[in-house]
N, C-alpha and C positions, 0 to 999 in steps of 0.2 A: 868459774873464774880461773883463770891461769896464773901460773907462778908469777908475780912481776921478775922475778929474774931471767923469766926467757923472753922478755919484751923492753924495749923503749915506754917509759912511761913519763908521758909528757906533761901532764895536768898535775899538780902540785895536789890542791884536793882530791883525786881522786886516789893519788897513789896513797896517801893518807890515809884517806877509807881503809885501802885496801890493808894496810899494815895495821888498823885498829879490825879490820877484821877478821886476820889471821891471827893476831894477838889472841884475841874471842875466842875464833876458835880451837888453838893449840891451847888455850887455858880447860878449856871443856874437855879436851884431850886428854890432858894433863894431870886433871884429877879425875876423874873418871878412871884412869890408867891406876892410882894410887892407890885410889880406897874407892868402896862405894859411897856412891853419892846419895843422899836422901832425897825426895822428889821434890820437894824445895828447892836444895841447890842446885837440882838437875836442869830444873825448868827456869829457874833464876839466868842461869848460866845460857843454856839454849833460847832463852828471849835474847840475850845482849848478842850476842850470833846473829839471832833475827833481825834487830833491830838496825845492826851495821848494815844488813844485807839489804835494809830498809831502805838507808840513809845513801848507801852506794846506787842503789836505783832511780832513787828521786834526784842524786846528781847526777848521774848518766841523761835521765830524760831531762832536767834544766839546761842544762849545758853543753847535752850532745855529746859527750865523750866516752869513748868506751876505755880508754887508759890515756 
């Protein structure tokens, strides 16, 4: 995935996606960076990553968009 700042993003839901899942994963980031994390919250954390990256595919192939 690319920055959307170095792009035109035209599709309302997708750039959404995309902002919930840089959210995701600067959050995974973020604590990770603080403290350790225990593997619960690791794997809690890196499902919702996964799952945006889910939800961002399954609208790209719905709707044909790549941004």
């Amino acid at each position: 995935m690319s920055c959307p700042s170095t792009r035109l993003v035209q599709c309302p839901e997708h750039a959404r996606l995309e902002e919930e899942y840089l959210a995701a994963r600067d959050r995974l980031r973020n604590l990770s960076r603080l403290r350790v994390l225990s593997r619960q919250d690791e794997r809690r954390l890196a499902d919702a990553v996964a799952v945006v990256i889910a939800r961002i595919k399954e609208h790209t192939a719905a709707h044909g968009c790549e941004h």
